[in-house]
mmCIF file of the C-alpha atoms, coordinates in Angstrom:
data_MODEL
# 
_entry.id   MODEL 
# 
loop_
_atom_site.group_PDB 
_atom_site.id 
_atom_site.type_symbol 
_atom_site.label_atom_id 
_atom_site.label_alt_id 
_atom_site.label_comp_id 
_atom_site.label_asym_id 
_atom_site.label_entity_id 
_atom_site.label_seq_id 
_atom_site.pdbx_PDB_ins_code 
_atom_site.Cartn_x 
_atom_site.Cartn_y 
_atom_site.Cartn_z 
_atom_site.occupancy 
_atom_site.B_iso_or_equiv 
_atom_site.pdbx_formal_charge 
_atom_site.auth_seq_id 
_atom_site.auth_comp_id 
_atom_site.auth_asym_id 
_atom_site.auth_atom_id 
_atom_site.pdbx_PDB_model_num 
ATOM 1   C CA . UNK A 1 1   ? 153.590 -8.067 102.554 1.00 0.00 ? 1   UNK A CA 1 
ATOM 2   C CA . UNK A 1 2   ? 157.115 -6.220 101.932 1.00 0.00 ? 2   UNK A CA 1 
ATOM 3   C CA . UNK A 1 3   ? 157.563 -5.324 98.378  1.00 0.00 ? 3   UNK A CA 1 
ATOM 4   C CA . UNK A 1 4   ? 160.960 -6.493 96.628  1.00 0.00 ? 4   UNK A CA 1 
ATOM 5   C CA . UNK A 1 5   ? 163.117 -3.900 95.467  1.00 0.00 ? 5   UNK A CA 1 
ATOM 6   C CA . UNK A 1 6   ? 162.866 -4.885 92.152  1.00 0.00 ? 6   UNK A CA 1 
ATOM 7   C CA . UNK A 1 7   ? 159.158 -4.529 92.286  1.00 0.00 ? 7   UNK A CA 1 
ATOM 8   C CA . UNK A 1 8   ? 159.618 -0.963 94.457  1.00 0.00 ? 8   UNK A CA 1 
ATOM 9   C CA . UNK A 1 9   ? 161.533 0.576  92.161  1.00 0.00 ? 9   UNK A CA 1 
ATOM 10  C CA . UNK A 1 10  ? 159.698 -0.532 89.062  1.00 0.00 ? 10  UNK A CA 1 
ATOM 11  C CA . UNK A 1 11  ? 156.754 0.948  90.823  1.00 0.00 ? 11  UNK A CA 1 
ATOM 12  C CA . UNK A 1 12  ? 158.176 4.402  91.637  1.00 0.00 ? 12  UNK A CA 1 
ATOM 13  C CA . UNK A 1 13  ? 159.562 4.512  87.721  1.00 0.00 ? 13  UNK A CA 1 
ATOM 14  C CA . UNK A 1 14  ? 155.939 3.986  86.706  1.00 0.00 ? 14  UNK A CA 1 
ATOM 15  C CA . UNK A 1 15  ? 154.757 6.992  89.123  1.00 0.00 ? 15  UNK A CA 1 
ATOM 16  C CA . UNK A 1 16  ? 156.958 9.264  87.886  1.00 0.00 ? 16  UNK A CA 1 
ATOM 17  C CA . UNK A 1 17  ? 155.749 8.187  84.303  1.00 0.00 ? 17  UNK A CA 1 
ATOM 18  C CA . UNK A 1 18  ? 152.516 8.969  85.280  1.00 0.00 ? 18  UNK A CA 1 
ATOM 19  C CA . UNK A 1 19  ? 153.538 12.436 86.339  1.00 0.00 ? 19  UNK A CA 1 
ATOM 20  C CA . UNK A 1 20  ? 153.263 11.796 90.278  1.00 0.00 ? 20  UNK A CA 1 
ATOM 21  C CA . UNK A 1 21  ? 154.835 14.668 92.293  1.00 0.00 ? 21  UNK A CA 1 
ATOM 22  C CA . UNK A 1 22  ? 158.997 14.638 92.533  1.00 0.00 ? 22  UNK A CA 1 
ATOM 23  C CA . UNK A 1 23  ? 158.425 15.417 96.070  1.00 0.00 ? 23  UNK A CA 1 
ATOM 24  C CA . UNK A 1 24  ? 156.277 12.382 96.678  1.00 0.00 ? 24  UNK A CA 1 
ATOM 25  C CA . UNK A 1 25  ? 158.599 9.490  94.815  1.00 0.00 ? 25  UNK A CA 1 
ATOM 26  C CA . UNK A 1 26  ? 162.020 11.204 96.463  1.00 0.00 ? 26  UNK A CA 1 
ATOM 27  C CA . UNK A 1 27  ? 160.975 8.850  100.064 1.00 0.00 ? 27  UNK A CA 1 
ATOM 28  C CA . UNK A 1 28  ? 160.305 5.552  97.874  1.00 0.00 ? 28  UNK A CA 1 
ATOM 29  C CA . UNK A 1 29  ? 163.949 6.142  95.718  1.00 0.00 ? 29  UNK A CA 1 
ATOM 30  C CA . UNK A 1 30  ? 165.514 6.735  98.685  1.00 0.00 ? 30  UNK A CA 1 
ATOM 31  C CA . UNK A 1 31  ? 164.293 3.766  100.578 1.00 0.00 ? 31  UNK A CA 1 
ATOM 32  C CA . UNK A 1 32  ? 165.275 1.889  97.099  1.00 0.00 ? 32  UNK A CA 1 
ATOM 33  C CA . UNK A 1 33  ? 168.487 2.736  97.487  1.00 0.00 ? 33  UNK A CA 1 
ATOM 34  C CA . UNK A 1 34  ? 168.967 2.562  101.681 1.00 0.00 ? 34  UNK A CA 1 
ATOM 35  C CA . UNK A 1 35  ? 167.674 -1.163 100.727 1.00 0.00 ? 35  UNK A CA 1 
ATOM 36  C CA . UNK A 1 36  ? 169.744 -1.900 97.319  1.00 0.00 ? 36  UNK A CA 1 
ATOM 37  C CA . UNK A 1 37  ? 172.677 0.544  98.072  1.00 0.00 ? 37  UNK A CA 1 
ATOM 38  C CA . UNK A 1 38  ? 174.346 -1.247 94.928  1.00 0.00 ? 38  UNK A CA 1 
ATOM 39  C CA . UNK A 1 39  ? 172.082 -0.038 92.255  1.00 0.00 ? 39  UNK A CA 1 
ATOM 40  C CA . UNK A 1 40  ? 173.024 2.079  90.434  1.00 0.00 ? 40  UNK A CA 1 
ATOM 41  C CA . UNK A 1 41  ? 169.652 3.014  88.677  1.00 0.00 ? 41  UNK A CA 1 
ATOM 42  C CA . UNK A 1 42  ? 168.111 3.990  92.019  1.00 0.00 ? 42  UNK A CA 1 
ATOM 43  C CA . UNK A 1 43  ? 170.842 5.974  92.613  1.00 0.00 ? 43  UNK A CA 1 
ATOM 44  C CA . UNK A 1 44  ? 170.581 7.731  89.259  1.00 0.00 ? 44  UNK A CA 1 
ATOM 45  C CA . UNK A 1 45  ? 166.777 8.073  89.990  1.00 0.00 ? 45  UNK A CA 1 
ATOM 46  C CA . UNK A 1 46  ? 167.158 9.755  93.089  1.00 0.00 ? 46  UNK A CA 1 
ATOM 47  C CA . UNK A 1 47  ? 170.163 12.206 91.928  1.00 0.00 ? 47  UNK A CA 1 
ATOM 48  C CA . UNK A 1 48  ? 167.466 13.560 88.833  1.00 0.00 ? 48  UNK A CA 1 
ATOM 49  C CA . UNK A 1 49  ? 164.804 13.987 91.084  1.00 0.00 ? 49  UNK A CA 1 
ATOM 50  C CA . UNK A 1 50  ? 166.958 16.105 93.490  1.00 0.00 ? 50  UNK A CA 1 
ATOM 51  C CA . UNK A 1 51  ? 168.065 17.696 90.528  1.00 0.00 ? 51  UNK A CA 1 
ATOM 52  C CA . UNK A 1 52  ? 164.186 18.260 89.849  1.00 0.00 ? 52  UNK A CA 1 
ATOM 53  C CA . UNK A 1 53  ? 163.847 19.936 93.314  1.00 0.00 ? 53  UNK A CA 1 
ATOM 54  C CA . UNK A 1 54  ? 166.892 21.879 93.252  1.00 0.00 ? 54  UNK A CA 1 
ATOM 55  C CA . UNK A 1 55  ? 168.444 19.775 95.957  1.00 0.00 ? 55  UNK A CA 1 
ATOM 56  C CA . UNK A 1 56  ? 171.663 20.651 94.384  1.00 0.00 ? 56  UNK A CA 1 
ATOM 57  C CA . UNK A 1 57  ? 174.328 19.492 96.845  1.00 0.00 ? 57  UNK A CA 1 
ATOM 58  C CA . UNK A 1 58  ? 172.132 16.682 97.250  1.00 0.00 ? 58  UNK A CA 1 
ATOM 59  C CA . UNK A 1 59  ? 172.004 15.628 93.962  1.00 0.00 ? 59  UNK A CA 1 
ATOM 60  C CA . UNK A 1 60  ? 176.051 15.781 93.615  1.00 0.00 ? 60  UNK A CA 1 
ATOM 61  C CA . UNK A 1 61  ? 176.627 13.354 96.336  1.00 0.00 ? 61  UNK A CA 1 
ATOM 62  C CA . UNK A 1 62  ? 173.996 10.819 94.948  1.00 0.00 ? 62  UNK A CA 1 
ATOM 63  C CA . UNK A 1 63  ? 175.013 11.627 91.492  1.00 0.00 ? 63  UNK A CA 1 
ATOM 64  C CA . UNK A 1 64  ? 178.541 10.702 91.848  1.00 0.00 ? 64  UNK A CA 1 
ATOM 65  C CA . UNK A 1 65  ? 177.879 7.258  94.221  1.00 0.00 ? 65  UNK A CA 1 
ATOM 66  C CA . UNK A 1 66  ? 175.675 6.242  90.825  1.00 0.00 ? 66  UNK A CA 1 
ATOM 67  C CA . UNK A 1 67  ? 178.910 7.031  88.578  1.00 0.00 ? 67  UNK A CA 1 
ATOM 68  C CA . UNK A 1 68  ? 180.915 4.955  90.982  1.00 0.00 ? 68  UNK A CA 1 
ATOM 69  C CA . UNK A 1 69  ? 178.952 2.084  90.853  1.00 0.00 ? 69  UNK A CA 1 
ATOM 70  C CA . UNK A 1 70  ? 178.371 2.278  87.264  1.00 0.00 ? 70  UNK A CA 1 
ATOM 71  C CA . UNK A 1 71  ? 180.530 4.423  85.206  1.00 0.00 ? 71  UNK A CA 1 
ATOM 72  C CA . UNK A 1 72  ? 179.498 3.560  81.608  1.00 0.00 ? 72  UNK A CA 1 
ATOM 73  C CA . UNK A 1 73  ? 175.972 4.720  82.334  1.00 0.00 ? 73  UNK A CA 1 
ATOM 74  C CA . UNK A 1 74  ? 175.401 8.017  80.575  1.00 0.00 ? 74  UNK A CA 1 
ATOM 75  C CA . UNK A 1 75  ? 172.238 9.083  82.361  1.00 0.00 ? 75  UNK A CA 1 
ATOM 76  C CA . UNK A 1 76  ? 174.413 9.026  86.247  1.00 0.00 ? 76  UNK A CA 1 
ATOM 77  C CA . UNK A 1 77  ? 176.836 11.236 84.046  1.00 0.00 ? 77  UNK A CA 1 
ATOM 78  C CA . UNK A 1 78  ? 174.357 13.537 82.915  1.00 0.00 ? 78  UNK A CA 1 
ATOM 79  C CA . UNK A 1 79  ? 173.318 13.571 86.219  1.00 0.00 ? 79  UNK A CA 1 
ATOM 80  C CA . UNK A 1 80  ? 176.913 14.133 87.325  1.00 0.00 ? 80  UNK A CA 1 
ATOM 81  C CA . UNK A 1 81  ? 177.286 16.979 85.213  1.00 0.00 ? 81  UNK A CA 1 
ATOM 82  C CA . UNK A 1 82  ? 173.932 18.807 86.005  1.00 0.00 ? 82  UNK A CA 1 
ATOM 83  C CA . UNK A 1 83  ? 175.143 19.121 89.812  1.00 0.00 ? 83  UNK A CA 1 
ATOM 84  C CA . UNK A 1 84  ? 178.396 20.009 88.958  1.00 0.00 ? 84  UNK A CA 1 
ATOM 85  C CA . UNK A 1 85  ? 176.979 22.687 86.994  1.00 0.00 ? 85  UNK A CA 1 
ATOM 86  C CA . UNK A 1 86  ? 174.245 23.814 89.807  1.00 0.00 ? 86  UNK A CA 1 
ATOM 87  C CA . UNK A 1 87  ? 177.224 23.542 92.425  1.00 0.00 ? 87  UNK A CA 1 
ATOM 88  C CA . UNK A 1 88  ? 179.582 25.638 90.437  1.00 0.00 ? 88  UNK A CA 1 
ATOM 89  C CA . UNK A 1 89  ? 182.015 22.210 90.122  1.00 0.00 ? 89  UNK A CA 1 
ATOM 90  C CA . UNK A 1 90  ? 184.963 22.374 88.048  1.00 0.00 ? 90  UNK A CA 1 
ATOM 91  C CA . UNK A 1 91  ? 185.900 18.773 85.497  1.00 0.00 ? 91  UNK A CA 1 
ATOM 92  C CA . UNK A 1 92  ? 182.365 19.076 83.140  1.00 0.00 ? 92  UNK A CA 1 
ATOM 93  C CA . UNK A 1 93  ? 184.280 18.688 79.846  1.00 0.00 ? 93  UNK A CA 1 
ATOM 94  C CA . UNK A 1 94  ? 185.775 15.397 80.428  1.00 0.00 ? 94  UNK A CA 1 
ATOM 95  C CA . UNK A 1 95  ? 182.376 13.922 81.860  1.00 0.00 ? 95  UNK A CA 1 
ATOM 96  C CA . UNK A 1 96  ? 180.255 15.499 78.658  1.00 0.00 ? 96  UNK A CA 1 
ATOM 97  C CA . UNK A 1 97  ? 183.591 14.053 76.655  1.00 0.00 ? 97  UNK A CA 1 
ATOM 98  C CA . UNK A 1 98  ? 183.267 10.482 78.042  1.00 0.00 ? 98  UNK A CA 1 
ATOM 99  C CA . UNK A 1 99  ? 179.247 10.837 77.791  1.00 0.00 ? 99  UNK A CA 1 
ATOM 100 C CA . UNK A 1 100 ? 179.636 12.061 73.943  1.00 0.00 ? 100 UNK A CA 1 
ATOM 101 C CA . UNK A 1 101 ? 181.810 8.193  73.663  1.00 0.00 ? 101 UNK A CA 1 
ATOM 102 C CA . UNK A 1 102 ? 179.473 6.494  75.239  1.00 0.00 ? 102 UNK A CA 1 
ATOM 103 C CA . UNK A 1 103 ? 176.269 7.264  73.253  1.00 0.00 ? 103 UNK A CA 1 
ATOM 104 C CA . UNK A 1 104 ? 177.958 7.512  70.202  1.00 0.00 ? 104 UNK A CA 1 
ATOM 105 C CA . UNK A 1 105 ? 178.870 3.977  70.343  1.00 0.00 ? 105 UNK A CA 1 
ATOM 106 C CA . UNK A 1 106 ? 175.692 3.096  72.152  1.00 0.00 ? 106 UNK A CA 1 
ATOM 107 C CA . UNK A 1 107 ? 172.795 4.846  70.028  1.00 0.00 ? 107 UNK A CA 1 
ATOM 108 C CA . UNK A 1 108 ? 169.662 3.453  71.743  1.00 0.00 ? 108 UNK A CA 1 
ATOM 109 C CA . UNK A 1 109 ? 171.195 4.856  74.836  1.00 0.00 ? 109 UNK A CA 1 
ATOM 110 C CA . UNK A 1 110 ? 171.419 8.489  72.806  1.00 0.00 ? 110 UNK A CA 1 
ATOM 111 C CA . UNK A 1 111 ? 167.495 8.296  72.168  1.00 0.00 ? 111 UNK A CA 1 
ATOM 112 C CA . UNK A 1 112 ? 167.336 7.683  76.045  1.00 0.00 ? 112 UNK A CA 1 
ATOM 113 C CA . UNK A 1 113 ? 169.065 10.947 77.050  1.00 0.00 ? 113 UNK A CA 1 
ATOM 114 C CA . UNK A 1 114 ? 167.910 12.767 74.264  1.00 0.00 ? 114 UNK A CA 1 
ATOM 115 C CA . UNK A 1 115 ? 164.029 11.920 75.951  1.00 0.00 ? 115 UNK A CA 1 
ATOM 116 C CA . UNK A 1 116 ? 165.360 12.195 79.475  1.00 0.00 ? 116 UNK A CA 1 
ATOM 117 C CA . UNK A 1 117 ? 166.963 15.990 78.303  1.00 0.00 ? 117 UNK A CA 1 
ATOM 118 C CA . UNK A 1 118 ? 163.188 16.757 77.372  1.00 0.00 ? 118 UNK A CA 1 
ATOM 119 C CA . UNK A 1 119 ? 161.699 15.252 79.834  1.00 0.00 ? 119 UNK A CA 1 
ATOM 120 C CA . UNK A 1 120 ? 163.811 17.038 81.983  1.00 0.00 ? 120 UNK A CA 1 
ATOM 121 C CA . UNK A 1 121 ? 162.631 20.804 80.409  1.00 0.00 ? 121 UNK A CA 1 
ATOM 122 C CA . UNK A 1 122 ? 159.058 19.857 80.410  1.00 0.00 ? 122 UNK A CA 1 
ATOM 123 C CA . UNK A 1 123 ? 159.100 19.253 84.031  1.00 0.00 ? 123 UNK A CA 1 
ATOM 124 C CA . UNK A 1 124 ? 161.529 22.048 84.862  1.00 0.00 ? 124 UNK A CA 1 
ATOM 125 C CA . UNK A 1 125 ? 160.968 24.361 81.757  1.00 0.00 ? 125 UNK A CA 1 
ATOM 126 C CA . UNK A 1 126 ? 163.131 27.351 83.025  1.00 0.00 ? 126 UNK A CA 1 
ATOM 127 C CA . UNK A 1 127 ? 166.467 24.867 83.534  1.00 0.00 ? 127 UNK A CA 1 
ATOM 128 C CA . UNK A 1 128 ? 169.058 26.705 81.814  1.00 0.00 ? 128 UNK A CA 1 
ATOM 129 C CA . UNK A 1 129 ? 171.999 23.697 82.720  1.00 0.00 ? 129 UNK A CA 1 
ATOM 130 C CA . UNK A 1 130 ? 169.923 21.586 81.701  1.00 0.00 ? 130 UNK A CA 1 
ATOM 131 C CA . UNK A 1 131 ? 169.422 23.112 78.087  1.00 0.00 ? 131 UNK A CA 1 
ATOM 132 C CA . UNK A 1 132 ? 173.402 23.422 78.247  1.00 0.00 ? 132 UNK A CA 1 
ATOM 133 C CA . UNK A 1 133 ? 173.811 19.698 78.833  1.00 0.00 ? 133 UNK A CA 1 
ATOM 134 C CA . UNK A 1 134 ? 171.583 19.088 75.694  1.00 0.00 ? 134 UNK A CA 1 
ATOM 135 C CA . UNK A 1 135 ? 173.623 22.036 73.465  1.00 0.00 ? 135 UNK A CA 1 
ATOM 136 C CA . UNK A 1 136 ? 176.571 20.033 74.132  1.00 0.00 ? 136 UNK A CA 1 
ATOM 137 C CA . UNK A 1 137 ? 175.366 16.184 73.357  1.00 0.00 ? 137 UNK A CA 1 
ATOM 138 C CA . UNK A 1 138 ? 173.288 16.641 70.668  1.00 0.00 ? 138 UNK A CA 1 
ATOM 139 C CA . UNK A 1 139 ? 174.156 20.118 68.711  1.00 0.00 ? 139 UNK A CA 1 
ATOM 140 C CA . UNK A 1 140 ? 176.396 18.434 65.528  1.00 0.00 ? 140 UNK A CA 1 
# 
């Protein structure tokens, strides 16, 4: 029986809940997105856990197709950012600016990066862009 997307992907979130291995759900987000190449969740999914591996470069390309397809999601733009950052990328400010809007006028989606920033150091606890991305959103 072939899964639906919908039911892949809600699948892989859950295994990454659990604390599977990054290295084991990259395959299944990328086969999300090969099959839903318009979603820009799985696309967001797969940019973290490249940023997770230190797939840099990798991360940046994925990062910026899920800010295409969705650019008032904070989390792709966090995303965004953090390879920018790992990839020496110039243009951060106005991306942490536009975040900054966005969650300010959107506070359950603050509480969601603000747990997806510590998330992020508990997994990768020596992340120093990371930390910087989290300075920035959430130091007033």
């Amino acid at each position: 029986m072939i899964q639906t997307v919908e039911a892949l992907f809600d699948q892989a979130i859950e295994r990454y809940k659990s604390g599977e291995s990054v290295d084991a759900l990259i395959p299944v987000f990328k086969e999300v997105c090969d099959r839903a190449p318009k979603s820009s969740p799985a696309w967001t999914c797969l940019a973290w856990l490249y940023l997770l591996t230190d797939k840099s470069n990798q991360a940046l390309k994925v990062a910026q197709k899920a800010v295409k397809l969705n650019p008032q999601d904070p989390q792709a733009r966090v995303n965004l950012v953090l390879a920018m950052l790992e990839t020496g990328q110039k243009g951060v400010r106005q991306h942490i600016e536009l975040i900054q809007q966005i969650i300010t006028a959107a506070p359950e989606l603050q509480d969601e990066i603000r747990q997806n920033c510590v998330d992020g150091l508990n997994r990768k606890p020596d992340w120093p862009n990371l930390a910087r991305v989290q300075a920035w959103l959430f130091s007033n």
